[in-house]
Wavefront OBJ file of the C-alpha trace (Angstrom):
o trace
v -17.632 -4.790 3.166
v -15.620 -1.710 1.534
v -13.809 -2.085 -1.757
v -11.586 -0.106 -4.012
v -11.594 0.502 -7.401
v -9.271 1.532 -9.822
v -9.238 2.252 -13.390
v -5.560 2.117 -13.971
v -2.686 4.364 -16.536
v -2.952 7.707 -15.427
v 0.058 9.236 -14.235
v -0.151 10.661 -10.544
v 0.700 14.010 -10.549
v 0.329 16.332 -7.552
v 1.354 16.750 -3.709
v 0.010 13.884 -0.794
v 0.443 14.737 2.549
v 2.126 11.958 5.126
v 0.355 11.441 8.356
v 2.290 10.684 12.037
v 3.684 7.571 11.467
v 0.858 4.175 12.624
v 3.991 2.237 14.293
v 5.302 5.160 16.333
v 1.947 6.613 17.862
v 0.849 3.200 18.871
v 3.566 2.592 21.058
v 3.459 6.272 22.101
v -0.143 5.769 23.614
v 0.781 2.519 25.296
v 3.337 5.138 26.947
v -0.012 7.144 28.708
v -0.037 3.848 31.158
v 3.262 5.118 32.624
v 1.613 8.437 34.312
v -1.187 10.000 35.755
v -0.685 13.117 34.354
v -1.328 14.293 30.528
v 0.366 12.887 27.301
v -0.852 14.991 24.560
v 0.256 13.195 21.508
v 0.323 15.439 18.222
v 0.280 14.646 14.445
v -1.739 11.230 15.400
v -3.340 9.649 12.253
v -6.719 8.996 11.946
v -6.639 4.843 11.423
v -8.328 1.787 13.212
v -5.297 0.686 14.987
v -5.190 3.941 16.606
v -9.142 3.729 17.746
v -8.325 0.258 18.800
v -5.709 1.266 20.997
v -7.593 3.849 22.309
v -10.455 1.641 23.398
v -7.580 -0.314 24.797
v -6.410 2.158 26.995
v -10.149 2.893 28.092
v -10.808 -0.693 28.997
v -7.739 0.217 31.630
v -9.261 3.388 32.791
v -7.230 5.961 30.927
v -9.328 9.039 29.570
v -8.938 9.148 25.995
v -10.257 12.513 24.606
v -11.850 11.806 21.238
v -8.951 13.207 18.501
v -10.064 16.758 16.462
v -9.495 15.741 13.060
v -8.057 19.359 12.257
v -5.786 19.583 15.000
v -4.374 15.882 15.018
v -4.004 16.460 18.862
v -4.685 13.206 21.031
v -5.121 13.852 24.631
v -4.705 10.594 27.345
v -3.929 9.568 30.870
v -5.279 9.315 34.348
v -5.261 6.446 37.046
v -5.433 2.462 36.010
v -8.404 1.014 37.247
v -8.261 -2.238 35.286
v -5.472 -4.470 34.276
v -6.852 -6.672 31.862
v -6.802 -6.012 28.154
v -9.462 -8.478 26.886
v -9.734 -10.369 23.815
v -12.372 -8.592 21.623
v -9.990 -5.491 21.774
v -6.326 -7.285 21.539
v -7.328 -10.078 18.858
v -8.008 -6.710 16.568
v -4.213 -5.676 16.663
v -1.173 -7.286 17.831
v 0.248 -3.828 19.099
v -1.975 -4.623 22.149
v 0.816 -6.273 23.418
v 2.187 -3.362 23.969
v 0.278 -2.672 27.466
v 2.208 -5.422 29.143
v 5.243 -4.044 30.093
v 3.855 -0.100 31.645
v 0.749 -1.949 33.580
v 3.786 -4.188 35.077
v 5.865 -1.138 35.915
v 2.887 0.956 36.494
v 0.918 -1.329 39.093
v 3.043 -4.277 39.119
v 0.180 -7.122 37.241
v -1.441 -7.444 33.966
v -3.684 -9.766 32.445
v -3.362 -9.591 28.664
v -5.287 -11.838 26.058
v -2.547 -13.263 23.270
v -2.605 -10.717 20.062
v -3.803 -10.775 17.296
v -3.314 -8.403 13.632
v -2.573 -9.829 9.965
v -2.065 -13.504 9.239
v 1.315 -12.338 8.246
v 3.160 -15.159 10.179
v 3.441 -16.221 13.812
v 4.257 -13.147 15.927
v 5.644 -14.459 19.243
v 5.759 -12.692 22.099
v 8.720 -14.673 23.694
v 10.997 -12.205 23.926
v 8.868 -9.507 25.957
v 8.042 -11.591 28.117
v 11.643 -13.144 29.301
v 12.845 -9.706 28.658
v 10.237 -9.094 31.876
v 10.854 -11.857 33.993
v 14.976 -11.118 34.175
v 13.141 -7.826 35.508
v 11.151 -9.533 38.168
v 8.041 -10.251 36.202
v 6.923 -13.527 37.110
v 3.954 -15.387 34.123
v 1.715 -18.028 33.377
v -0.317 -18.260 30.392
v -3.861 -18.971 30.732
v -6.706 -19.912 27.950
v -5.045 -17.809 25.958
v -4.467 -14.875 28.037
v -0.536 -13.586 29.886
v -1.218 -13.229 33.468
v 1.601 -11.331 34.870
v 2.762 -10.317 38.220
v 5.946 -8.580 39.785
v 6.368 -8.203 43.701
v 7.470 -4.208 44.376
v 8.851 -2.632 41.330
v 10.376 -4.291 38.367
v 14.178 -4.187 38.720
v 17.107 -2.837 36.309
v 18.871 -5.935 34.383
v 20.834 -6.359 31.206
v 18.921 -8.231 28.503
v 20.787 -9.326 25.174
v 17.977 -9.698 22.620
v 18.750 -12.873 20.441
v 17.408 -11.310 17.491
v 16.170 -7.682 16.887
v 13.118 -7.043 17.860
v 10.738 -3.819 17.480
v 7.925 -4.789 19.930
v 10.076 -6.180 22.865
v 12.329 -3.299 22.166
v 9.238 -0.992 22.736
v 8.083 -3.018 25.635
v 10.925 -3.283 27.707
v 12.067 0.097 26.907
v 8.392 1.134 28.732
v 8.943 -1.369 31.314
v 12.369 -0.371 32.410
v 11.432 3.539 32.686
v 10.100 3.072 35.960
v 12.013 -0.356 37.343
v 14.549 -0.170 39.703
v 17.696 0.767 38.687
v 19.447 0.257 35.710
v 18.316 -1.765 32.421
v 20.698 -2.167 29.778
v 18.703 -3.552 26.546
v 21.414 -5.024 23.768
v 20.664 -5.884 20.405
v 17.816 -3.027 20.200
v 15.922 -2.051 18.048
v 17.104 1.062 15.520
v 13.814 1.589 14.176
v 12.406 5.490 13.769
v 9.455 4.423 15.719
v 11.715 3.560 18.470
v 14.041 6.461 18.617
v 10.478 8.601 18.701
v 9.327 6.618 21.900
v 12.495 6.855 23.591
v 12.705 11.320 23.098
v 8.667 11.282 24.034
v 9.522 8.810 27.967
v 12.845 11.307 28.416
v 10.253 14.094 28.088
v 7.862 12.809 30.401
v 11.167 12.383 32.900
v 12.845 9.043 31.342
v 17.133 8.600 32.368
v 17.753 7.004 28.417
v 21.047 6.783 27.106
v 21.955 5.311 23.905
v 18.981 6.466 21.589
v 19.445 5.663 17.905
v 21.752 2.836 18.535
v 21.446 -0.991 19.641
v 22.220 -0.406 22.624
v 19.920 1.288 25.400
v 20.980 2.135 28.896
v 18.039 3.343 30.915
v 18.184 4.400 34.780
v 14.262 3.642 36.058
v 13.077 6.716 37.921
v 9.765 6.530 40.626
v 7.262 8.273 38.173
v 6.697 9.853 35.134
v 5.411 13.214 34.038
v 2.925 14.376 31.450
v 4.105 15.582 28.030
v 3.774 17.249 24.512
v 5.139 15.032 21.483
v 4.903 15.398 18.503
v 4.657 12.242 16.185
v 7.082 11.334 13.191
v 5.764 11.281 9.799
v 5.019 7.622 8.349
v 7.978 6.087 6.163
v 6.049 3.290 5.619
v 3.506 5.468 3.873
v 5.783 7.867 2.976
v 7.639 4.726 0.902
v 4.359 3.161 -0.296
v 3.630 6.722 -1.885
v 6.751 6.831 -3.679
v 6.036 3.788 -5.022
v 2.553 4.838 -6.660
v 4.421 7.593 -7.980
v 6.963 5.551 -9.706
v 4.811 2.841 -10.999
v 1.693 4.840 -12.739
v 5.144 7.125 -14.299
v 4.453 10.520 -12.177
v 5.501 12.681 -10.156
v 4.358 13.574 -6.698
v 5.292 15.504 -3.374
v 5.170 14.239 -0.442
v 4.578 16.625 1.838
v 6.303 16.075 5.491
v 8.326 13.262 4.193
v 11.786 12.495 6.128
v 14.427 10.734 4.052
v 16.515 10.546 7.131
v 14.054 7.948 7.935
v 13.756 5.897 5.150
v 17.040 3.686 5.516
v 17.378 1.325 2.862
v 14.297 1.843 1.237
v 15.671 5.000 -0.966
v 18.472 3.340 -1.542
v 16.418 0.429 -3.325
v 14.031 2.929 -4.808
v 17.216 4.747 -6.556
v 18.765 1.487 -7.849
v 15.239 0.510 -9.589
v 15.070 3.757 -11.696
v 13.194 6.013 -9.197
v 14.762 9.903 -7.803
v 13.877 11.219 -4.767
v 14.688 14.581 -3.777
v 14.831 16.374 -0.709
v 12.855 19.651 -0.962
v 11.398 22.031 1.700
v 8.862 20.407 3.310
v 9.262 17.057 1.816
v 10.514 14.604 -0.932
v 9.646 14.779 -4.713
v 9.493 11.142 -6.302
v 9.294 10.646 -10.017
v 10.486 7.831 -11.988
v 13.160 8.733 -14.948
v 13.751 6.574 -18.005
v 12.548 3.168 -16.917
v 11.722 0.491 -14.045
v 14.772 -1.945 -13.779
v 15.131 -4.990 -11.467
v 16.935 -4.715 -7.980
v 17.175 -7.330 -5.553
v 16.223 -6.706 -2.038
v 15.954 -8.934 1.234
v 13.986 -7.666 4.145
v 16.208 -6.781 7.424
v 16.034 -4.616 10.879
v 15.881 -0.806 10.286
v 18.102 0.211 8.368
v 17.608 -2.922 6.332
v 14.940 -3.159 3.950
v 10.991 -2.755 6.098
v 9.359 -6.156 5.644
v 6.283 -3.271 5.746
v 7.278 -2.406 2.065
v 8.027 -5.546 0.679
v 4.880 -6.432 -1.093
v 4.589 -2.556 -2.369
v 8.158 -2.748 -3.908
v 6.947 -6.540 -5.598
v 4.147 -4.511 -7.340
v 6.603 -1.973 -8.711
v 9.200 -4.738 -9.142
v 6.046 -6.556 -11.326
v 6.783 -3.814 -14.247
v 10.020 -3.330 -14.021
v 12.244 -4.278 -17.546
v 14.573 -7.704 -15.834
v 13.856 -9.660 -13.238
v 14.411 -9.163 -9.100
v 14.473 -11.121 -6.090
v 12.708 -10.380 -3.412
v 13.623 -12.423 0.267
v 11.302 -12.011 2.941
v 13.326 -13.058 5.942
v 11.040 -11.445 8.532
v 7.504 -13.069 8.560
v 7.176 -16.723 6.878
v 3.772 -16.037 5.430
v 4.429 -12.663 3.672
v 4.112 -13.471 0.315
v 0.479 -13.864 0.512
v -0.335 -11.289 -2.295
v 1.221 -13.048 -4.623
v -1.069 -14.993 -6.140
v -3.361 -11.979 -6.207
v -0.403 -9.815 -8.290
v -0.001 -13.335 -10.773
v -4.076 -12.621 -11.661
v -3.391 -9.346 -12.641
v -0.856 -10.611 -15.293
v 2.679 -10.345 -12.816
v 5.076 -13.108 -13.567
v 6.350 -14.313 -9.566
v 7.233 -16.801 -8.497
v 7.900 -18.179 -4.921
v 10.712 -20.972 -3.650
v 11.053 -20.653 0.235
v 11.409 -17.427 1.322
v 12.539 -15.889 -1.673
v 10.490 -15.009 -4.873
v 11.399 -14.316 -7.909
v 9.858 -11.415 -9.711
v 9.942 -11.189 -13.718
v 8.324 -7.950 -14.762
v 5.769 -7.970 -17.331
v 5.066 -4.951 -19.993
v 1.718 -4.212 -18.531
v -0.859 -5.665 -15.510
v -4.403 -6.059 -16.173
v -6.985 -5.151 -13.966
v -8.583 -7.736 -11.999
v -10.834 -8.767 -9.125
v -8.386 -9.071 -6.101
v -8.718 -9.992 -2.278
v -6.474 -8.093 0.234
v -4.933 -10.470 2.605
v -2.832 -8.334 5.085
v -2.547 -4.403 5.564
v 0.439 -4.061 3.002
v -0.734 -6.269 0.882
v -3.439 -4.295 0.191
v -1.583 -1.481 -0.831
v 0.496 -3.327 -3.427
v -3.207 -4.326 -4.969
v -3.873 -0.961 -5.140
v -0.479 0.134 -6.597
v -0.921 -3.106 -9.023
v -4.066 -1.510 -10.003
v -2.604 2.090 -10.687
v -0.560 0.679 -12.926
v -3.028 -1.914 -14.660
v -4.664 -2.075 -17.536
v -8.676 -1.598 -17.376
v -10.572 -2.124 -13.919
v -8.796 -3.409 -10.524
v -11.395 -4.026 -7.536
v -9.887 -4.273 -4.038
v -11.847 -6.760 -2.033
v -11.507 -6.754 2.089
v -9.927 -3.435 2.584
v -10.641 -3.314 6.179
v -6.928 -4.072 6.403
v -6.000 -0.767 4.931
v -7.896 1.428 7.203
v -5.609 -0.052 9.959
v -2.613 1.469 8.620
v -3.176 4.363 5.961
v -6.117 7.038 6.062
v -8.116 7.852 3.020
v -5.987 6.266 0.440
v -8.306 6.942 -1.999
v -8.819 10.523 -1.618
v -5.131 11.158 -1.414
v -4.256 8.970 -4.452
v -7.633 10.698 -6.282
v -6.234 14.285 -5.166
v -2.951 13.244 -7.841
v -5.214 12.169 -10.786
v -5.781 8.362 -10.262
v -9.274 6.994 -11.233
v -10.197 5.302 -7.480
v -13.079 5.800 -5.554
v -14.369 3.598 -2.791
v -17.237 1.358 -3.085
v -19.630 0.248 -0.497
v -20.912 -3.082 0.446
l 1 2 3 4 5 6 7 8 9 10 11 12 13 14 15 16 17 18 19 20 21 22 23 24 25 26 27 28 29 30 31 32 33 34 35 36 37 38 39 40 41 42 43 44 45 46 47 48 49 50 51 52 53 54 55 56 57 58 59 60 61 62 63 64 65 66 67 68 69 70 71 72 73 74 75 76 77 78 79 80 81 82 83 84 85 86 87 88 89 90 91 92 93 94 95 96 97 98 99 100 101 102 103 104 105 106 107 108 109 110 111 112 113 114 115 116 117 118 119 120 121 122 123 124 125 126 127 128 129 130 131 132 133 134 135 136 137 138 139 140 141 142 143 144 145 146 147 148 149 150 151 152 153 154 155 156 157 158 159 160 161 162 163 164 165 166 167 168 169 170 171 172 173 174 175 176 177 178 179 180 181 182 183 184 185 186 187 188 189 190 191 192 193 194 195 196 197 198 199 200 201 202 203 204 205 206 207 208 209 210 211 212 213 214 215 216 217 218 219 220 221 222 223 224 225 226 227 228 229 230 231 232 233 234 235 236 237 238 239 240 241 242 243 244 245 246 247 248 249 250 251 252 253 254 255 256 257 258 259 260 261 262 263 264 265 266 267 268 269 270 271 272 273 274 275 276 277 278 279 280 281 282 283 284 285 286 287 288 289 290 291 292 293 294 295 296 297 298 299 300 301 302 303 304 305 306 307 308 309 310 311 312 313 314 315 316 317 318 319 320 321 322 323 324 325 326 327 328 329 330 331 332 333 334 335 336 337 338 339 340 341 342 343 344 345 346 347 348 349 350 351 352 353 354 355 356 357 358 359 360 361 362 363 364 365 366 367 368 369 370 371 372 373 374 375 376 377 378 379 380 381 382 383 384 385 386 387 388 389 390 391 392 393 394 395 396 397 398 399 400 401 402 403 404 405 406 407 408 409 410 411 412 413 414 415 416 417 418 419 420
């Protein structure tokens, strides 16, 4: 199994590139169910989750043609010829979820294993799936696996979301492209990732009204068209890069970077000491005099991402004062905690809150990544640290950022990646 290591206190310096955003071109190729013609997806990154979803979409008879790294160009679609989404593939990454709502719409059943992804928290798929049956969808859950079935075509209904939710946002969104008549989905989703999905379906021949607010009015039409799309750069990564920058005291570009997209992550950023500036292309990030503490709770776009939480606790680890940090998104997010404490951070957790009290220096340490993000903030920890940081179980970061290493290397850190 891979690890990371990192010798730590040498400014980054230099220009990363940000890749198509992970959360956006996921949903995007769930969105090749929903025609027999083309979807050429563009700017795709090159990450697990997106070879997982791939396979996914093979398992259901959709050509996938195999992605040219140079171009970035991923080419799907064709007729369904399966239904199910299995286990082995959908226990890898809980995005597989996603299939539910076009193979409904699409072919009217689906037979979809539970998902799976981080041990971040429980991820229920409750809402999706009444979301579906006000549509027509009718369920029962067996050993482990959604069996669905609608009679016809799904049909147009209002749904009021309880909470905000990005997946059933996504899924319904798919779902009521091709259902009869009109869907009105309240309480949406804001995200990015969502805005991107909703301009790619109106391309292929979606009736969407509403984009960018939390409130979607979609007329279903009888079929879909192929498409070009182009994918949104990453703010996750794109936030997570900033970071690096501001904790090892650099300065880097971040070529492709939207800060249109970043909500109230620069915001945050700028309170704890860090300036980002728009420039052609992209952002600069450098951090000025000092690190100082700023509270944050995680919230709906354009709240603070629960995606950057544990990167801003690694910053917030050497930052002069203390900081809260509320996680009020996922009840087991705070797993890379104790990793952060070995390294010399002073947090700790009551509830869902924790309470960060930054330190003058980390030291590097033996660490074990626990989710995707978390293994990020490890890495950032280690940046930072004094003397040697090793990585352990970064399998989780392949799912969600490509070649870390070599980007963060490209700026002047000490990292490489070691094998098993």
């Amino acid at each position: 199994m891979d690890r990371i290591r990192i010798r730590g206190g040498k400014p980054l310096s230099g220009e990363i590139p940000i890749g198509g955003a992970k959360n956006a071109a996921l949903p995007l190729m769930a969105a090749g169910l929903l025609t027999s013609e083309r979807l050429v997806l563009t700017n795709v990154p090159r990450l697990a989750d997106i070879i997982t979803m791939g396979q996914l979409l093979e398992q259901h008879g959709i050509a996938v043609e195999p992605m040219d790294n140079a171009s970035r160009v991923l080419s799907l679609g064709g007729q369904i010829t399966n239904t199910e989404a299995p286990y082995d593939i959908v226990r890898k990454m809980r995005a597989s979820v996603l299939v539910l709502g076009p193979l409904l719409a699409r072919v009217g059943e689906a037979r979809v294993s539970l998902p799976g992804g981080c041990a971040i928290g429980t991820r229920p798929v409750d809402l999706h799936l009444k979301g579906l049956e006000q549509m027509g969808a009718t369920f029962d859950l067996n050993a482990g696996y959604i069996d669905g079935r609608v009679s016809g075509r799904l049909r147009g209904a209002t749904i009021i979301f309880p909470f905000v939710s990005v997946g059933a946002t996504e899924n319904l969104l798919m779902a009521a492209a091709l259902a009869d008549g009109r869907t009105v989905l309240a309480n949406a989703a804001r995200e990015p990732e969502i805005i991107d999905l909703a301009e790619c379906l109106v391309a292929m021949g979606a009736r969407i009204e509403g984009i960018g607010s939390d409130k979607l009015t979609i007329d279903g039409v009888d079929s879909l068209h192929g498409a070009t799309h182009d994918i949104i750069p990453d703010r996750i990564e794109t936030g997570s890069y900033a970071c690096a920058a501001a904790i090892s005291g650099g300065s880097v570009f971040l070529r492709n970077a939207r800060l249109d997209h970043l909500g109230a992550t620069v915001r945050i950023l700028r309170e704890a000491g860090v300036d980002i500036s728009e420039r052609p292309g992209g952002l600069m990030v450098k951090r000025l005099n000092g690190l100082h503490g700023a509270d944050v709770m995680t919230e709906p776009y354009p709240g603070f991402p629960t995606d950057m939480q544990a990167q801003f606790m690694a910053l917030m680890s050497v930052a002069e004062g203390a900081s809260m940090v509320t996680e009020t998104i996922f009840e087991n997010r705070f797993m890379h905690v104790p990793e952060l404490n070995r390294m010399g951070a002073r947090i700790n957790v009551h509830g869902s809150s924790a309470i960060v009290r930054g330190v003058p220096s980390l030291s590097g340490a033996p660490v074990m990544a626990t989710d995707l993000r978390a293994s990020l903030s490890l890495i950032l920890a280690g940046l930072a640290a004094k003397g040697e940081t090793v990585v352990n179980r970064v399998y989780h970061l392949d799912r969600g950022y490509e070649a870390v290493e070599r980007k963060l290397a490209a700026c002047g850190a000490d990292i490489e990646r070691l094998g098993a």
